[in-house]
N, C-alpha and C positions, 0 to 999 in steps of 0.2 A: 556532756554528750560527745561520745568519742566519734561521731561523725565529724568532729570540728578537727580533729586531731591529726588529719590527714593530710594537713598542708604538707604540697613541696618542699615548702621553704626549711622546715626543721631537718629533714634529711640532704637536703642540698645542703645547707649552709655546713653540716658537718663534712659531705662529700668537698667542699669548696674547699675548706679547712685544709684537713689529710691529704688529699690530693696534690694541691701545689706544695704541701710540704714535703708532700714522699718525693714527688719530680722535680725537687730545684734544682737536681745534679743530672736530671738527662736534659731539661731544655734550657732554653737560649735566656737567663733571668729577665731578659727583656721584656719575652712574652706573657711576664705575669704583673698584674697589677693589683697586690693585693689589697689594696686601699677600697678599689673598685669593690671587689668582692665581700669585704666586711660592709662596704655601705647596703649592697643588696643582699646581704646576711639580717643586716638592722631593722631595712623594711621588711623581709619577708616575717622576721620575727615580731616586728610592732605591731604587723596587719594580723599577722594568725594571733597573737595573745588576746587581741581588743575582742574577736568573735569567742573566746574562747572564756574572756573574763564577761561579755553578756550573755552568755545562756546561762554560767552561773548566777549571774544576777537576776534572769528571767525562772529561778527554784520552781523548773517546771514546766511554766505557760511555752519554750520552746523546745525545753529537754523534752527526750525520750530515751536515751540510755544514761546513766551515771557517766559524772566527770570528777576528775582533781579539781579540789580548787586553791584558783590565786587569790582570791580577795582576802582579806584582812578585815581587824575591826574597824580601821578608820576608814573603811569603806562606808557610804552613807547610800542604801540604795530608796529609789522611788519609784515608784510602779501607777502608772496610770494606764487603768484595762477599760477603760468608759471611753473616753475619747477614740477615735479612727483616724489614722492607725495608732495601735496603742504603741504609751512611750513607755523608757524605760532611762531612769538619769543614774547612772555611777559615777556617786562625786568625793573626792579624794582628798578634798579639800587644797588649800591653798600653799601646803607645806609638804614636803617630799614625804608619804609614806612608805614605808618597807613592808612587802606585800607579802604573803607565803610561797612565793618562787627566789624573792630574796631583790626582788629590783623596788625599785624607789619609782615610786608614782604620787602626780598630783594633777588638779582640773579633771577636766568631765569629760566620760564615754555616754553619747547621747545615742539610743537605740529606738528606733520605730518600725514597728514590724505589724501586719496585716493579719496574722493567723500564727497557727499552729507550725511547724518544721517540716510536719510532712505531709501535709495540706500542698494537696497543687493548688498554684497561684501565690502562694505564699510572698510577700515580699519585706525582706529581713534591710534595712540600713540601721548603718554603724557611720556617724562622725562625731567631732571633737571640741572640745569647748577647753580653749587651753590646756590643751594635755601635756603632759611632759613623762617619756617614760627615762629613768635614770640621767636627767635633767635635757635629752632628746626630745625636741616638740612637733608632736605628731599631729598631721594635719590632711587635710580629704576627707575622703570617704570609703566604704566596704559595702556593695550590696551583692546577697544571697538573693535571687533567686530559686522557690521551686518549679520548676519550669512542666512537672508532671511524669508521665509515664512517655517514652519513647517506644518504635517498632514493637522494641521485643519486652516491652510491659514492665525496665524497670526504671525508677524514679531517678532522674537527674535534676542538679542545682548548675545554672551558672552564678560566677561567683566573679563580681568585678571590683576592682580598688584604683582610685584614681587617687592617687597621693604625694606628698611629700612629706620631707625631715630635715625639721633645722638640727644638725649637729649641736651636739652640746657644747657651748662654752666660746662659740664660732658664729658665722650670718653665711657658712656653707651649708646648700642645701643638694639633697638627694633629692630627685626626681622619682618616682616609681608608677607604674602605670600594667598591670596586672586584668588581662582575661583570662579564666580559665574554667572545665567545665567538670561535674563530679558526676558520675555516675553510679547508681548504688545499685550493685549488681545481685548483692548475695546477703541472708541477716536481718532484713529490716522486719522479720516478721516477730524474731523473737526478743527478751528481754535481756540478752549479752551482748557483749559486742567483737566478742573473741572472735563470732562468724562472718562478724561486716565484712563485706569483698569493695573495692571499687575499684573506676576507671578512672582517671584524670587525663585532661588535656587542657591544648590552650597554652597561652605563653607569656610574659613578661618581658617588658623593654623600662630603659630609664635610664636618667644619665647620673652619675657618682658625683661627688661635692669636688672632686678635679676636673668635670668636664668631659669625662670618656664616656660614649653611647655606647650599650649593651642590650644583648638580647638572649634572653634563655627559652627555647624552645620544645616544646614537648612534640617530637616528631615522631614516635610510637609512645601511643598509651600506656602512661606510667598504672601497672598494676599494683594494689596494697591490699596482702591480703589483715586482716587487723590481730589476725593472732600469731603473724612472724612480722618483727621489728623493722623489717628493710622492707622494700620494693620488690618485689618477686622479676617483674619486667619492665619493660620499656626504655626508650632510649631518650637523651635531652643534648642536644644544640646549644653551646654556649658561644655566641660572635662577640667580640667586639670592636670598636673602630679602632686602624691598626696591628692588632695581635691575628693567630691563627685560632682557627675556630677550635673548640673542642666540641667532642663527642662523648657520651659515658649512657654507658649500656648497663642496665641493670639485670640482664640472662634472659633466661628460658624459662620464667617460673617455676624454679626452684627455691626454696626458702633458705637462704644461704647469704653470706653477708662480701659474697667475691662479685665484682664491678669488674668491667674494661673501659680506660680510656683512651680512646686518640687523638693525637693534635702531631701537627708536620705531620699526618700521613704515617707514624707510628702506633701502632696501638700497644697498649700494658694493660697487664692482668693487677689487679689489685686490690686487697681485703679490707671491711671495714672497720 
């Protein structure tokens, strides 16, 4: 269901990427810590796969538009629709599989959810029973919310993640701790999802397996329209403890892949 597909996190983490790579010759390499950013790369990607590897596992009961899927054969699913809230066990078993995105998973994504996806009321949790993704041990929780129709009559989710990650191979942990809100503006009526429009908001704080607090800010609604690859608009707030903030503007809803970012009080034009 490509409403899952709309995380943040997949378009940041490449902006996070490119970004401090294109500017390591205008700023201070001080102000960058890229350690920091690949750890909330990690979470933003552990959280968004987990929702994205249960609705495939859910073949339906939460889809409503088509999705890629991750899972594999040594995927083992199990589906309980009698009990309330119905569960949902994807279990990987006890040995690192290789999935169809190509990452190595083992232990359990445990899903229980109330209803349907676009049922208001809905309430969708996602946690973990020894999970490991690429031998990273994922731990918390992800709960969807359908929280209904708002004002102007169309359906938002919020979408909360209270988590952590033991690095692999280390007893460093990433903290992550994720509010954010989806609004589905435009599409939910038909059978493509080429026309899904939404809003995002909400924010993200957590501290990196070095100890640095961070906060990534949605201070104008990030817009996605689902049939251009980028972010059309919106603007996000990156603090953290020590450095200078950045900023990164994603236009005027235009479909086009040029971004501005500022930090020291500079702003730069820049392609993605």
């Amino acid at each position: 269901m490509k409403i899952f597909k709309i995380s943040v996190g997949l378009i940041l983490c490449i902006i996070f990427v490119q970004y401090f790579t294109s500017c390591r010759k205008e700023t201070d390499s001080s102000s960058v810590d890229y350690n920091l950013l690949k750890d909330n790369s990690l979470a933003e990607s552990s959280y968004f796969d987990a929702l994205s590897i249960s609705d495939q596992a859910s073949t339906g009961t939460l889809s409503y538009k088509s999705d890629e899927g991750l899972l594999s054969g040594c995927a083992q699913v199990t589906r309980d629709t009698v009990s309330i809230p119905h569960l949902i066990t994807i279990d990987f078993g006890s040995i690192n599989c290789i999935c169809l995105d190509q990452k190595e998973r083992r232990g359990k994504i445990l899903v229980s959810y109330t209803g349907a996806y676009r049922d208001s009321g809905t309430v969708i949790n996602i946690s973990f029973d020894n999970y490991y993704v690429n031998d990273n041990k994922i731990l918390g929780s992800k709960t969807v919310i359908n929280e209904g129709h708002n004002n102007e009559g169309n359906k938002w989710y919020s979408i909360h993640i209270d988590g952590a990650i033991v690095k692999a191979g280390t007893s460093d942990t990433i903290s992550w701790v994720s509010d954010r809100t989806r609004t589905w503006l435009a599409g939910g009526s038909t059978l493509t999802w080429l026309d899904d429009v939404y809003l995002i908001n909400g924010s993200t704080s957590g501290i990196s397996a070095s100890g640095i607090h961070f906060n990534v800010n949605i201070t104008t609604a990030l817009r996605r329209e689902i049939g251009c690859p980028y972010f059309v608009s919106g603007v996000l707030l990156i603090t953290r403890t020590g450095k200078p903030d950045i900023s990164i503007d994603f236009g005027d809803g235009t479909c086009n892949s040029d971004v501005t970012y500022t930090i020291n009080n500079v702003t730069h034009n820049y392609n993605l």
